[in-house]
C-alpha positions as CSV (number, residue, x, y, z in Angstrom):
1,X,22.2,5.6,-33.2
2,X,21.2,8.8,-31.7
3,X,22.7,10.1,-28.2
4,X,19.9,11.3,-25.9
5,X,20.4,13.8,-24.1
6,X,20.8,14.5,-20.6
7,X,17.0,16.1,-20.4
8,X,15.8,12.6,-21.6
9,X,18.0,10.4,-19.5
10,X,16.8,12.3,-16.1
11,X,13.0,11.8,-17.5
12,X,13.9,8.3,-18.3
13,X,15.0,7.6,-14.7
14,X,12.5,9.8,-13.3
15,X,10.2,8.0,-14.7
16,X,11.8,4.2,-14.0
17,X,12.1,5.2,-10.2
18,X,8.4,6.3,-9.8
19,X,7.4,2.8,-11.5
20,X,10.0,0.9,-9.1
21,X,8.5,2.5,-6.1
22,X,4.9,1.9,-6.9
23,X,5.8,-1.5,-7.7
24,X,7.6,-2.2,-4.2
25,X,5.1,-0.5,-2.4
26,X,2.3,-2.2,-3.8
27,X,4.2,-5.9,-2.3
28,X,4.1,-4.0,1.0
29,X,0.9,-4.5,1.9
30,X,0.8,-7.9,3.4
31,X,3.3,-6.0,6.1
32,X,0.6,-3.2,6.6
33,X,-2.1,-6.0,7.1
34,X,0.0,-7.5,9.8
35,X,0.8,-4.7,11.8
36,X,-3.1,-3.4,11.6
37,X,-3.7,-7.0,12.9
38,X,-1.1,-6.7,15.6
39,X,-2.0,-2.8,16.6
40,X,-5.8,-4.1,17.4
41,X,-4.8,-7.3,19.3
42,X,-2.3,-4.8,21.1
43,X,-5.5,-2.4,21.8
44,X,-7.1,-5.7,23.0
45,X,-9.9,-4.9,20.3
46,X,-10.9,-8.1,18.2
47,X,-9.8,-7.5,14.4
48,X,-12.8,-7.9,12.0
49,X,-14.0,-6.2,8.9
50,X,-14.9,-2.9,10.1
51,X,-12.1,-2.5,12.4
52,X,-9.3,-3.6,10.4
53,X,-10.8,-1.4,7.8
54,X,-10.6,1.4,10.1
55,X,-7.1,1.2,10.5
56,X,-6.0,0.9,7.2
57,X,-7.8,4.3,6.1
58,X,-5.2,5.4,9.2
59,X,-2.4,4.0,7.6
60,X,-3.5,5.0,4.1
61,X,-3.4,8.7,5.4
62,X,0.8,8.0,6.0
63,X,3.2,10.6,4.2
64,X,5.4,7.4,3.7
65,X,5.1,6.7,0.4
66,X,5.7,2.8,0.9
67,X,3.2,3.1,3.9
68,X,0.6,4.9,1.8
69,X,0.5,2.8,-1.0
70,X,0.8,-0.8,1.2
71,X,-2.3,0.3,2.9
72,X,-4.5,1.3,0.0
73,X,-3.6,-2.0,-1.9
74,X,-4.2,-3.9,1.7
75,X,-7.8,-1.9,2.0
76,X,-8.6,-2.7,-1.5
77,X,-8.1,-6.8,-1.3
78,X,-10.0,-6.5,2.3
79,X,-12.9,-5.1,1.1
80,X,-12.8,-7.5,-1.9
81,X,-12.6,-10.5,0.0
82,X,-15.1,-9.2,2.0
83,X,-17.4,-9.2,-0.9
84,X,-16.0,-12.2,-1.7
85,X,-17.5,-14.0,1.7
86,X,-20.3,-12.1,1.5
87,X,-21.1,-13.8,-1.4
């Protein structure tokens, strides 16, 4: 069996650790959903569509990465279950 070297090991893990974090981030966005929820009903604004909508594209605009990535998969199941009740 070949040895790999250590080049290939660091792109190997590189590459596991970018998967793991999109993977944990993505199961964040119920969290992000919540505290949109609970930043309007703190504004005293009532949290619809639109509204929530606008501050997920907020959130979405984070440099967190876990942040980030929790509010674009929260904005993109919003706006399909909004088509969804549309319907």
């Amino acid at each position: 069996m070949a040895r790999k070297t250590p080049e290939q090991l660091t792109k190997e893990f590189e590459g596991r650790k970018a998967k793991g974090l999109a993977k944990g981030a993505a199961a964040y966005w119920p969290n992000v959903l919540a505290n949109a929820v609970l930043k309007l009903a703190a504004e005293g604004q009532v949290p619809d569509v639109a509204a929530l909508v606008a501050r997920l594209e907020l959130e979405a605009a984070s440099k967190d990465i876990q942040v980030k990535a929790g509010a674009e998969e929260a904005l993109a199941r919003l706006k399909q279950a909004a088509a969804r009740g549309a319907e």
